[in-house]
C-alpha positions as CSV (number, residue, x, y, z in Angstrom):
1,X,16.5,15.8,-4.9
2,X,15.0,17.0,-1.5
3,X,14.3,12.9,-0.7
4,X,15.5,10.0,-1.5
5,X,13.5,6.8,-0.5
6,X,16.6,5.0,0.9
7,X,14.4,1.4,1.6
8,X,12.9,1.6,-2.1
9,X,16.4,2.2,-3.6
10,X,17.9,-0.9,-1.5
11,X,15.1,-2.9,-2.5
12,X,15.4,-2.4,-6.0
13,X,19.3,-1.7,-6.5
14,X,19.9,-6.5,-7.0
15,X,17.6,-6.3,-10.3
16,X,19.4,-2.9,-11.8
17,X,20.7,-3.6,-15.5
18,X,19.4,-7.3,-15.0
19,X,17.1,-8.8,-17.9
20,X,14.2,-8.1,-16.0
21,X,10.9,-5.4,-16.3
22,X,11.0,-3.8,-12.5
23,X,7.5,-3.0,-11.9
24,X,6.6,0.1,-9.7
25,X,3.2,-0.1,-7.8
26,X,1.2,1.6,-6.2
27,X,-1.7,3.9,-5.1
28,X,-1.7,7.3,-6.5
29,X,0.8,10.5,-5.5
30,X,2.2,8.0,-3.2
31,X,5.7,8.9,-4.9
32,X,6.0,6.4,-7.8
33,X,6.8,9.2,-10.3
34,X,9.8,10.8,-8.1
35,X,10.8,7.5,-7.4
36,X,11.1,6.7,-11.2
37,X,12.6,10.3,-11.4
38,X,15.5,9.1,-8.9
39,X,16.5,6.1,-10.4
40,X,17.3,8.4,-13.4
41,X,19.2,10.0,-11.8
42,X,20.9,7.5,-10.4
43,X,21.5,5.7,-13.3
44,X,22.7,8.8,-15.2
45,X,24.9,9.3,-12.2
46,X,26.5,5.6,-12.9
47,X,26.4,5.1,-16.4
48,X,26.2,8.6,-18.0
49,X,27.1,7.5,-21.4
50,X,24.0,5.1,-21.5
51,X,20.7,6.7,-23.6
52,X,17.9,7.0,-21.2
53,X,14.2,7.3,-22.5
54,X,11.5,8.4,-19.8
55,X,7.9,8.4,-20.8
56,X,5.4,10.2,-18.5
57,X,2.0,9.6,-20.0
58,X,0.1,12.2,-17.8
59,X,2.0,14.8,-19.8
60,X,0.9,15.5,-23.1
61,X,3.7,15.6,-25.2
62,X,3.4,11.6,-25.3
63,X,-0.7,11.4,-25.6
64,X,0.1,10.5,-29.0
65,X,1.5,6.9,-27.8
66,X,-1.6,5.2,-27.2
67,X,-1.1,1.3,-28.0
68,X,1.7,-1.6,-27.6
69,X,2.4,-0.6,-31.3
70,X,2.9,3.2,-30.9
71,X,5.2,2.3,-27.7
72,X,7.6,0.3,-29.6
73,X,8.0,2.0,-32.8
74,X,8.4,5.7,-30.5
75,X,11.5,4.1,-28.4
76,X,13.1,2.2,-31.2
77,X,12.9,5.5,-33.3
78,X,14.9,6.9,-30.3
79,X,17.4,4.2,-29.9
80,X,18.4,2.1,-33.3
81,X,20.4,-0.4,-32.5
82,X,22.3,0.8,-29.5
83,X,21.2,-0.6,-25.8
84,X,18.8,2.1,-23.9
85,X,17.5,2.3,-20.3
86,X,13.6,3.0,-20.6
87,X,11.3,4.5,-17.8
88,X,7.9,4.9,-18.4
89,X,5.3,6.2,-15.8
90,X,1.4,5.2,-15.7
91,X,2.0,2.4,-17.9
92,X,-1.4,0.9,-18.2
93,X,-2.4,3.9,-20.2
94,X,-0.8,2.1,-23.0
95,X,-3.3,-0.6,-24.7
96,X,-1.4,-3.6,-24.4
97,X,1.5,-2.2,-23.1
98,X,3.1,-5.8,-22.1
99,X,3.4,-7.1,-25.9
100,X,5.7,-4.3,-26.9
101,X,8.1,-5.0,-23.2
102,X,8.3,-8.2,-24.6
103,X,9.1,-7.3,-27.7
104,X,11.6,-5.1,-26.3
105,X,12.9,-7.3,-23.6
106,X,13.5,-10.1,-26.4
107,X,16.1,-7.7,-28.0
108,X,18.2,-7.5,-25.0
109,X,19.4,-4.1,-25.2
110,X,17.2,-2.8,-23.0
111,X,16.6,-1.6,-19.0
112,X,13.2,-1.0,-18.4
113,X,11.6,0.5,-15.4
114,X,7.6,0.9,-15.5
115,X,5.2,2.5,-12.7
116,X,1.2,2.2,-12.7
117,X,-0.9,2.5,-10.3
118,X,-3.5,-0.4,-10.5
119,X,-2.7,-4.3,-9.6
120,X,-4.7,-5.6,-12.2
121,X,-1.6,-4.8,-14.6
122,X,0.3,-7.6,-12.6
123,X,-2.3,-10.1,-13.5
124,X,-3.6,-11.5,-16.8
125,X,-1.7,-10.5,-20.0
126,X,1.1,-8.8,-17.9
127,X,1.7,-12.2,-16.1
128,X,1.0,-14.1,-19.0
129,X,3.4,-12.7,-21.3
130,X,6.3,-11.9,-18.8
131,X,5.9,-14.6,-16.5
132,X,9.1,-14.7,-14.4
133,X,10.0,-11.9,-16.1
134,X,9.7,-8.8,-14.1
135,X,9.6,-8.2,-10.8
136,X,7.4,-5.8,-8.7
137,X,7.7,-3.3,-5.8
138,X,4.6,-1.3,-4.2
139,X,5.1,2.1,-3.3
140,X,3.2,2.6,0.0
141,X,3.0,6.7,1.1
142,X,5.5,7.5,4.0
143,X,6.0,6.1,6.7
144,X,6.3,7.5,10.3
145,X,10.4,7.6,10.5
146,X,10.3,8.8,6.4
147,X,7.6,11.3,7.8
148,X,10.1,12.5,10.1
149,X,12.6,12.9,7.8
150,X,10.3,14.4,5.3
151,X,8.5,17.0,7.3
152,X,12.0,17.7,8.9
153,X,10.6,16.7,12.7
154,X,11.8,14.9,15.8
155,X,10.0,11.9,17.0
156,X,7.4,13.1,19.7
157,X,3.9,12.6,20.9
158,X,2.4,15.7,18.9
159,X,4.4,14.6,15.8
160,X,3.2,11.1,16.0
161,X,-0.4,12.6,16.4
162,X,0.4,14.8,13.3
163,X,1.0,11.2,11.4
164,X,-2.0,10.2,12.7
165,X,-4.2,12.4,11.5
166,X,-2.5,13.3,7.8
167,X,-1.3,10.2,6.8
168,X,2.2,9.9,4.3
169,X,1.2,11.2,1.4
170,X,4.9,13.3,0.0
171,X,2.8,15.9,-1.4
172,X,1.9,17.3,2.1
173,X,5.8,18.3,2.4
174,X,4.3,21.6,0.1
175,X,1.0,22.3,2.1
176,X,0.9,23.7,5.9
177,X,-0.3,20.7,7.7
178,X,-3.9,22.5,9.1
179,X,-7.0,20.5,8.3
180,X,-8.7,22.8,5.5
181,X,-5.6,22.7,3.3
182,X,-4.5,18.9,4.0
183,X,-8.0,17.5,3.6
184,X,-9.1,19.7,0.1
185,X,-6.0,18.0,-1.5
186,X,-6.7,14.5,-0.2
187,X,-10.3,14.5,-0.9
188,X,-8.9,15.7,-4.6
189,X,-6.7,12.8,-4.4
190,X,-9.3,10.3,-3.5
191,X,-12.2,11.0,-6.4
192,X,-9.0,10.8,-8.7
193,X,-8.8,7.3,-7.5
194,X,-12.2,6.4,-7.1
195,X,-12.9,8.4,-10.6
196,X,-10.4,7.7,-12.8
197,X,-9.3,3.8,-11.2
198,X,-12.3,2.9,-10.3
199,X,-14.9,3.7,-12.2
200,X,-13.9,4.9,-15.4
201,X,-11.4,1.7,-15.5
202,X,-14.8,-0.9,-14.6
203,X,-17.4,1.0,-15.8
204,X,-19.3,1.2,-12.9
205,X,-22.2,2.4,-13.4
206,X,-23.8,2.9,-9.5
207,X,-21.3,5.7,-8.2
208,X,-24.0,6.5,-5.3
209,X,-23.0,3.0,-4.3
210,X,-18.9,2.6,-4.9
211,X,-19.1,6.0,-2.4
212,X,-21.0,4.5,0.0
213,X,-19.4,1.8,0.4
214,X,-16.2,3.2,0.6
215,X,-17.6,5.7,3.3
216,X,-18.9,2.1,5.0
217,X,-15.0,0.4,4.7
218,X,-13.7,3.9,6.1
219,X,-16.5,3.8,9.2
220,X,-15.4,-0.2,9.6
221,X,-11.3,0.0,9.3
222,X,-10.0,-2.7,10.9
223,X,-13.7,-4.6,11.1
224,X,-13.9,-8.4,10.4
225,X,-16.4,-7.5,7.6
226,X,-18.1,-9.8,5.1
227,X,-19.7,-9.0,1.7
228,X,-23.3,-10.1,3.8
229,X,-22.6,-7.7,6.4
230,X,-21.8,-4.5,4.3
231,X,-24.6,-5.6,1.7
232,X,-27.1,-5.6,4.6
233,X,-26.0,-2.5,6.1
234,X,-26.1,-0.7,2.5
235,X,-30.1,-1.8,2.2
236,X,-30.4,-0.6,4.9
237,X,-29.5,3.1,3.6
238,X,-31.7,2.0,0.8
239,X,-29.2,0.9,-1.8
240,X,-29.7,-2.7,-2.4
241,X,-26.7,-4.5,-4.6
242,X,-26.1,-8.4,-4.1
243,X,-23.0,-9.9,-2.3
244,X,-21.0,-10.4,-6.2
245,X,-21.6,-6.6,-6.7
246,X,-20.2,-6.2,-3.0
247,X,-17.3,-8.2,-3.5
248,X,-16.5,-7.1,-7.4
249,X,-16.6,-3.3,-6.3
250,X,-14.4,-3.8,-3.5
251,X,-11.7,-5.4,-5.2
252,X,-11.9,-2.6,-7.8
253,X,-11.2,-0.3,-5.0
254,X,-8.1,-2.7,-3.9
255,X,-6.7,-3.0,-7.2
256,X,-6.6,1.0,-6.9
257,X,-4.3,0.5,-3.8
258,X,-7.2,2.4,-2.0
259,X,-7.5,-0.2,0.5
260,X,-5.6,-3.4,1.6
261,X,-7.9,-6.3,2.2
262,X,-6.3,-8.6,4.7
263,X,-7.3,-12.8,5.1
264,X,-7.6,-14.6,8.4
265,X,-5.1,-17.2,9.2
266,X,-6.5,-20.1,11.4
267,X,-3.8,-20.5,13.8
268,X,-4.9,-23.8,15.1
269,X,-5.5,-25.6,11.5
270,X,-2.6,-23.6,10.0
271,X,-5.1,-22.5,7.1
272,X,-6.9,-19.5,5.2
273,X,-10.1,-18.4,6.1
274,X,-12.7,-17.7,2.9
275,X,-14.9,-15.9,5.6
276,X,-14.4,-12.3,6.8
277,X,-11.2,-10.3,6.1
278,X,-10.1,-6.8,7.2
279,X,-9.6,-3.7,5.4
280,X,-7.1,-1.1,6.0
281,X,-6.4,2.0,4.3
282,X,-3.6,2.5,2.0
283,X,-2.9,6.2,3.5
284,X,-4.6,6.7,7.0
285,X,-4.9,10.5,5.5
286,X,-7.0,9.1,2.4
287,X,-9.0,7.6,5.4
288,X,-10.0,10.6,7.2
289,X,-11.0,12.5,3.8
290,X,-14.0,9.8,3.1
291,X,-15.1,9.2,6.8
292,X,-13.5,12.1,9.2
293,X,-10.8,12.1,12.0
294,X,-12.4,10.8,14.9
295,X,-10.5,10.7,18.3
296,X,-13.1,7.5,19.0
297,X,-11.5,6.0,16.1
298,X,-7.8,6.2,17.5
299,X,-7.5,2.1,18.3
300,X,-8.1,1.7,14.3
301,X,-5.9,4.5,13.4
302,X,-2.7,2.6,15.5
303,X,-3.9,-0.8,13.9
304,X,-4.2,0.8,10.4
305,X,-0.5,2.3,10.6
306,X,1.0,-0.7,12.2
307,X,-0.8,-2.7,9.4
308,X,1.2,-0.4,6.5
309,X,4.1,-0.6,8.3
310,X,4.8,-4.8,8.5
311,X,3.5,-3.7,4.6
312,X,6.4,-1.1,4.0
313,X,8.4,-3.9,5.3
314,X,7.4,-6.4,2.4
315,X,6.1,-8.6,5.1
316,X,3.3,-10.9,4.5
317,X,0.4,-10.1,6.5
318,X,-2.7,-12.0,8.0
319,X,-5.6,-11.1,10.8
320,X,-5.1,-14.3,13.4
321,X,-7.9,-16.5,14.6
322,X,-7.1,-19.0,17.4
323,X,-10.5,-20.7,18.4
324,X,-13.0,-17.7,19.6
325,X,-10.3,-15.4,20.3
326,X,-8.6,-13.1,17.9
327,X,-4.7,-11.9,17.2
328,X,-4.6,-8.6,15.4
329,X,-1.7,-9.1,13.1
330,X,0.0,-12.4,11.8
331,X,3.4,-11.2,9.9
332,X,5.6,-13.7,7.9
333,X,9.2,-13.5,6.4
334,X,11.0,-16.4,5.3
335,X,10.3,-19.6,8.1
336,X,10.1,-15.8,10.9
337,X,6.2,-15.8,12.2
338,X,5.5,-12.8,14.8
339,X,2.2,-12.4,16.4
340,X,1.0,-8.8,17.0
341,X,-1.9,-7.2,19.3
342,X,-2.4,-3.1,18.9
343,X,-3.9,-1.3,21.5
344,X,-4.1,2.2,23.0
345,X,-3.3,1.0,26.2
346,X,-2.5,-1.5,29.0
347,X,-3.7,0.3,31.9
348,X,-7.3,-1.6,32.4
349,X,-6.3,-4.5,33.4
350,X,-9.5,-5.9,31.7
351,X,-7.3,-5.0,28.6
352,X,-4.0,-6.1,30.0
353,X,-5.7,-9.9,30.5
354,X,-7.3,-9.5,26.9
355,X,-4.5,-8.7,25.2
356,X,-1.6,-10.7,26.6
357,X,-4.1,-13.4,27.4
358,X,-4.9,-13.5,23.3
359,X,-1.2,-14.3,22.7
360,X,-0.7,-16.5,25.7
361,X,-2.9,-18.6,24.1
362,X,-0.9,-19.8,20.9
363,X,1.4,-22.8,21.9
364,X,4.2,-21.7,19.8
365,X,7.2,-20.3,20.0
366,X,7.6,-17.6,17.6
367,X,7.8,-14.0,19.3
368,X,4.8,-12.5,20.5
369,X,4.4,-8.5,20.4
370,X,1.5,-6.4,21.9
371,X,1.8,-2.4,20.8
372,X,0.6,-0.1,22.9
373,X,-0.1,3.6,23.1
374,X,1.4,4.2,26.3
375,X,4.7,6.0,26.6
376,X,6.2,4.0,29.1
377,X,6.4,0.4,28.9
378,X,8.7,-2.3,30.0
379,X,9.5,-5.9,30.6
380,X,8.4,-9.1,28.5
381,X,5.5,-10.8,30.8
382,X,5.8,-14.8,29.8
383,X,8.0,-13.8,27.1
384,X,5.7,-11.1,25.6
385,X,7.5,-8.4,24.3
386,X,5.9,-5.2,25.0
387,X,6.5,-2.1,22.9
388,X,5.2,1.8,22.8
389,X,4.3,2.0,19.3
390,X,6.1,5.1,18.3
391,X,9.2,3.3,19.4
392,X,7.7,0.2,17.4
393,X,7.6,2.5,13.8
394,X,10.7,3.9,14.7
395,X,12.9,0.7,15.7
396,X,11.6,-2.4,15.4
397,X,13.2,-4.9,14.0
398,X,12.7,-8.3,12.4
């Protein structure tokens, strides 16, 4: 094991051996199969007399289980009547997977861990069936410390720039991190995604479209945004599609883990917005192989990886809107609220009033962060905490 995913492991290690389905989501390569592969390992580690079953359906050797009913007759072939942990990876390529984990779960004899990579199997039958009967956890790509770790580097401007510009995805740990390597494989990675959990999932039937407007939510990353706007904007390059096609094709792409779309929080009327939401990429190096790194795109870049990390962090996350003025991040744990600005810098003092002003705004008294670029920062003006944001991914605490 060259890694091990310490927060993941934590996360999971209350529900191990309890009569619940633990749920591993996520976008693609992000690290959902060699986390499933670890907690095999671990498990054998701790209970090596226990029968373990693991079931990789992107290998061929189990094409042949193709529906709920295949699933359960293979595994109770395995087991009989003795108690079995069971691992199976890219569940949803299973037809009605969720009737035989009931079925299974039912018989109480059974630990079962389950990955796939697209939310829609946490809703519908998967939620109707097991309701209150599974947990989930999201796999998100690395993060900057895990990065670190990962690519076996100390914390630094030049490393933090390396972040910046190839993203988390683990797979890069076997590729030399120059552009014409890193970006062939995440451009592969991408029309998997788009190709295979996109569009062969809907049936969409207007690629030319689902490409450019992904190309549109990669220009726009971190862009109040609504289905009007891009559906304008896209007539504009001659494609015309109406705001429901808008809307339906970008949830496809969220329910791919592609992108994060992120609602506004009225801070004054304590209330969800219906009207414009954010979209942030799931890996900032996904990002740069649909629209290009762009040094003019930097302030979305640090807003994008702050976004994923409050994510990584299981935090709930909102865009802020306080009147006509707007907070970047709204993040939520438990009765905690912390408001957050991102910017590359507080030298302009135009920026300074801007930013700090933004916060100084909302008559509360919850902590207030802004999250800068520059590499030396200090003291807390009216309480504002102030922090470099390397030394935010790197040690900030809740």
């Amino acid at each position: 094991m060259l890694f091990q995913r310490q927060y993941y492991l934590q996360k999971i290690a209350p529900f191990i051996g309890k009569d619940l389905i633990k749920v591993i989501t996520g976008q693609r390569r992000t690290g959902k199969s060699y986390f499933l592969r670890q907690m095999a390992e671990e498990l054998k580690k701790k209970s090596p007399e226990k029968l373990q079953i693991y079931i990789d359906k992107e290998r061929l050797e189990f094409d042949f289980i193709k529906t709920y009913e295949d699933l359960a007759k293979y595994v109770e072939k395995q087991t009989g009547k003795q108690s079995a942990i069971l691992f199976i990876d890219e569940v949803q390529e299973i037809k009605n997977f969720e009737k035989a984990l009931r079925h299974l779960l039912n018989t109480g004899k059974w630990d079962i861990y389950i990955s796939g990579s697209n939310a829609d199997m946490l809703s519908g039958e998967l939620a109707t069936l097991l309701s209150g009967r599974y947990i989930a956890m999201e796999i998100f790509p690395l993060s900057y410390p895990e990065f670190l770790q990962f690519h076996k580097r100390k914390d630094r401007p030049e490393s933090f720039q390396k972040y910046l510009r190839y993203g988390g995805m683990p797979y890069l740990y076997h590729l030399t991190l120059e552009d014409e390597t890193v970006f062939e494989y995440l451009r592969n990675v991408t029309n998997t995604i788009l190709y295979k959990d996109v569009v062969a999932k809907y049936k969409v039937r207007d690629i030319e479209f689902l490409e450019n407007l992904t190309r549109y939510i990669a220009d726009n990353t971190g862009s109040l945004i609504s289905a009007k706007r891009i559906s304008d904007y896209l007539k504009s390059q001659r494609l015309k599609h109406n705001h429901n096609t808008v809307m339906e094709y970008l949830n496809h792409l969220a329910n791919a883990f592609l992108i994060h779309r992120v609602k506004r929080y009225d801070i004054q009327g304590k209330r969800l917005l219906e009207i414009g939401e954010k979209d942030y990429f799931t890996d900032i190096g996904i990002r740069h192989s649909i629209g290009g790194y762009k040094q003019a795109d930097m302030a979305k870049l640090f807003e994008n990886v702050v976004y994923n990390f409050l994510k990584q962090q299981g935090i709930n996350v909102y865009v802020g809107k306080l009147r006509n003025k707007e907070v970047d991040f709204i993040a939520q744990t438990g009765d905690k609220i912390i408001y957050l600005q991102v910017t590359l810098s507080l030298a302009s003092d135009t920026v300074k009033k801007r930013e700090l002003g933004n916060l100084k705004a909302i008559k509360d008294n919850y902590r207030k962060v802004v999250i800068t670029g520059d590499e030396y920062v200090t003291g807390t003006p009216d309480g504002i905490e102030i922090w470099n944001i390397r030394n935010f991914l790197t040690g900030f605490n809740f």
